[in-house]
C-alpha positions as CSV (number, residue, x, y, z in Angstrom):
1,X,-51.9,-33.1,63.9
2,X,-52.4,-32.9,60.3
3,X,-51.7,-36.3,57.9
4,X,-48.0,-35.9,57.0
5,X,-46.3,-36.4,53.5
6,X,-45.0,-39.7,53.3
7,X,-41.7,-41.2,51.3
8,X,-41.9,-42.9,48.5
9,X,-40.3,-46.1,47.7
10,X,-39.1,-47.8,44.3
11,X,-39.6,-51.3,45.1
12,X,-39.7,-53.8,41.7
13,X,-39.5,-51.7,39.5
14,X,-43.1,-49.6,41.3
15,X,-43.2,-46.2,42.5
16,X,-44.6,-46.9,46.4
17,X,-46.4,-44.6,49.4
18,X,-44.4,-45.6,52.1
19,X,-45.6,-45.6,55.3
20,X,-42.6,-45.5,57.8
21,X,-40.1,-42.6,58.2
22,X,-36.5,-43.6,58.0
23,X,-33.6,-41.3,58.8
24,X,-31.5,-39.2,56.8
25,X,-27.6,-40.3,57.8
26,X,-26.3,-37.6,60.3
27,X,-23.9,-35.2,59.3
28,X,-23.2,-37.3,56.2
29,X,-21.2,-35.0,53.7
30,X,-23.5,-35.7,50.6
31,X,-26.7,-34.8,52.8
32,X,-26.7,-30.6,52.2
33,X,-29.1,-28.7,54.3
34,X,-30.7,-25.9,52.3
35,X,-31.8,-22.7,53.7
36,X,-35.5,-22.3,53.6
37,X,-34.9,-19.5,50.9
38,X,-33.0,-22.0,48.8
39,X,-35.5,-25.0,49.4
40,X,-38.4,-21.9,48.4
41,X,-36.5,-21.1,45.5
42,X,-36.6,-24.3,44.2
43,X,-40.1,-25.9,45.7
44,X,-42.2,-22.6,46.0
45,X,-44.5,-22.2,48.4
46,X,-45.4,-25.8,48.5
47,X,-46.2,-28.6,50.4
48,X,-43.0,-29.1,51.9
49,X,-43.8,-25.8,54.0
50,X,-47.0,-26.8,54.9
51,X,-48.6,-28.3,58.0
52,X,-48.6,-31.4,56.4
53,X,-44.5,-31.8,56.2
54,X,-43.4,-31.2,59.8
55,X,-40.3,-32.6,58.8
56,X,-39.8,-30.0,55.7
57,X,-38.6,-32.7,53.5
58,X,-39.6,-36.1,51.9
59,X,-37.0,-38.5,50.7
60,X,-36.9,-41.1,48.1
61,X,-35.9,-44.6,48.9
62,X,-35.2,-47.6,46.7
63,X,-34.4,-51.4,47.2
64,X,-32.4,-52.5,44.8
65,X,-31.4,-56.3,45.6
66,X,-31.1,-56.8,49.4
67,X,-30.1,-53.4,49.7
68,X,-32.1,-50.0,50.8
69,X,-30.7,-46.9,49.0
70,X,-31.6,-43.4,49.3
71,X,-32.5,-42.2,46.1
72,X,-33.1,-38.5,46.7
73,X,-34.5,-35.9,49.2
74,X,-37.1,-33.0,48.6
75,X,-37.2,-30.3,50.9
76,X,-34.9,-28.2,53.2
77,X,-32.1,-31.5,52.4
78,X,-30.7,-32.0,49.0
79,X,-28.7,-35.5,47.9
80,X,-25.6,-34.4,46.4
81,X,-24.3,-35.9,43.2
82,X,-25.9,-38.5,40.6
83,X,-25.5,-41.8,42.4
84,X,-27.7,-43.3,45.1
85,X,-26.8,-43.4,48.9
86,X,-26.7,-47.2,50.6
87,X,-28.7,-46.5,53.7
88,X,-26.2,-48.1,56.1
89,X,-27.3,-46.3,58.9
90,X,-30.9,-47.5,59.0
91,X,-32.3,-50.3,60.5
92,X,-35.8,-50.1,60.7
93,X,-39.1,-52.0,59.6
94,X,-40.8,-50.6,56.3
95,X,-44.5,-50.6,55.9
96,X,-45.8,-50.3,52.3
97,X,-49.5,-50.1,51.8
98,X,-51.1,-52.9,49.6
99,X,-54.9,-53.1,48.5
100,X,-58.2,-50.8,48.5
101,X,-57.7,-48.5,52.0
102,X,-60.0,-49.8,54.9
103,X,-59.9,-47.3,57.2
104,X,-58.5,-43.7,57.0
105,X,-56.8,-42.2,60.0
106,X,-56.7,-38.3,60.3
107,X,-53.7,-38.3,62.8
108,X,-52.0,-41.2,61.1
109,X,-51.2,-43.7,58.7
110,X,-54.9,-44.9,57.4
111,X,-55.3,-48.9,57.1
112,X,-55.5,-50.8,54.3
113,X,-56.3,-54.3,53.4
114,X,-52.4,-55.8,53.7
115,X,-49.2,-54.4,54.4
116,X,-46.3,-55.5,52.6
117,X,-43.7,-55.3,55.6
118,X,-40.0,-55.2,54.9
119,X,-37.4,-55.4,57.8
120,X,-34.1,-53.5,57.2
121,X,-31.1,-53.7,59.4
122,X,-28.0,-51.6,58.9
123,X,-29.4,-50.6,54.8
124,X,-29.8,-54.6,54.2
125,X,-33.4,-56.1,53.5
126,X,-33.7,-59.5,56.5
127,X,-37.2,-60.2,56.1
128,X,-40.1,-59.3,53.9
129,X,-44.0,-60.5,54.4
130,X,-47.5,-59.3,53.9
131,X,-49.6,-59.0,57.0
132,X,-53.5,-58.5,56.6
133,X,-55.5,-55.8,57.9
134,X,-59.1,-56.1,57.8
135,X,-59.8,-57.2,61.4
136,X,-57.7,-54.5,62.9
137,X,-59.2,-51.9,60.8
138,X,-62.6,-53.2,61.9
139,X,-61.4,-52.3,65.2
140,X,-59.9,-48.8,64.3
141,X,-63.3,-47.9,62.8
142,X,-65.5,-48.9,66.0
143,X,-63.2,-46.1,67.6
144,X,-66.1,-43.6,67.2
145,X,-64.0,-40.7,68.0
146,X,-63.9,-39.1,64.7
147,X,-60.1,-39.7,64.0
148,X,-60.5,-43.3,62.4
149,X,-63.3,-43.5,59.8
150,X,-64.6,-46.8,58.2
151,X,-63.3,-47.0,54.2
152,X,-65.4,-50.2,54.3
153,X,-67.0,-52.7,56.8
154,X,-65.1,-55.9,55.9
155,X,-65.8,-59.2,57.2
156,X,-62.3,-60.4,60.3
157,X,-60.1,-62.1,58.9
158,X,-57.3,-61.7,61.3
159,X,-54.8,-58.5,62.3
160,X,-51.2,-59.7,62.3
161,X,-51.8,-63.2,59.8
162,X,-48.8,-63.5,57.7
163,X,-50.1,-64.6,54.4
164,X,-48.4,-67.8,53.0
């Protein structure tokens, strides 16, 4: 499997990779499916009908407050109208890389040296926290199988730590 395009996230004010893949709200009327000629039309042949965008879209999120919007989609979907969407349908935990990367993963989301972790349920922001990566990329990189390779050899420090 090929590394996917990821969403993006405006969090404070910051343009963020966001590693986590929340849903688009089903059969909401402001969520328009494009045909592929359409979504050509207006991406050309680009990523978005690559290998690397199994999905055929990437969306664009925003926390604004407590609150999780969707800002925009890119793809086969479009966001209809000017104003942002308040993601009431998703509840889900959103992982947004932090630091130098550790350990990049092929098949996956590559480690990096802290995670800033925010827990959403139904579009509202319950928890937020930074969890620290260097020992569990460590272990990703003593794989050996080719799919997770070393960014650096960092000293443990403890997978899973919330920092205080």
């Amino acid at each position: 499997m090929t590394a996917q395009a990821g969403d993006r996230l405006l969090l404070d004010d910051k343009d963020c990779e966001l590693y986590a893949y929340p849903e688009l709200p089903p059969h909401h009327p402001r969520v328009i499916e494009r045909t592929e000629l359409e979504a050509r039309a207006a991406f050309g042949a680009s990523w978005i009908f690559s290998t690397g965008c199994w999905r055929r879209y990437c969306a664009r999120w925003a926390i604004r407050g407590d609150r999780l919007y969707l800002d925009g989609i890119d793809g086969i979907y479009r966001l209809d109208g000017e104003d942002p969407l308040f993601a009431s349908w998703v509840t889900t935990t959103l992982r947004i890389p932090q630091g130098e990367m550790l350990c990049y993963i092929h098949l996956g989301d590559s480690i990096f040296e802290r995670d800033l972790v925010i827990d959403i349920k139904r579009g509202m922001v319950v928890e937020r926290y930074e969890v620290d990566n260097w020992s569990y990329a460590e272990s990703m990189s003593s794989w050996g199988d080719g799919v997770a390779q070393p960014a650096l050899r960092p000293d443990s420090i403890g997978f899973g730590k919330r920092d205080s």
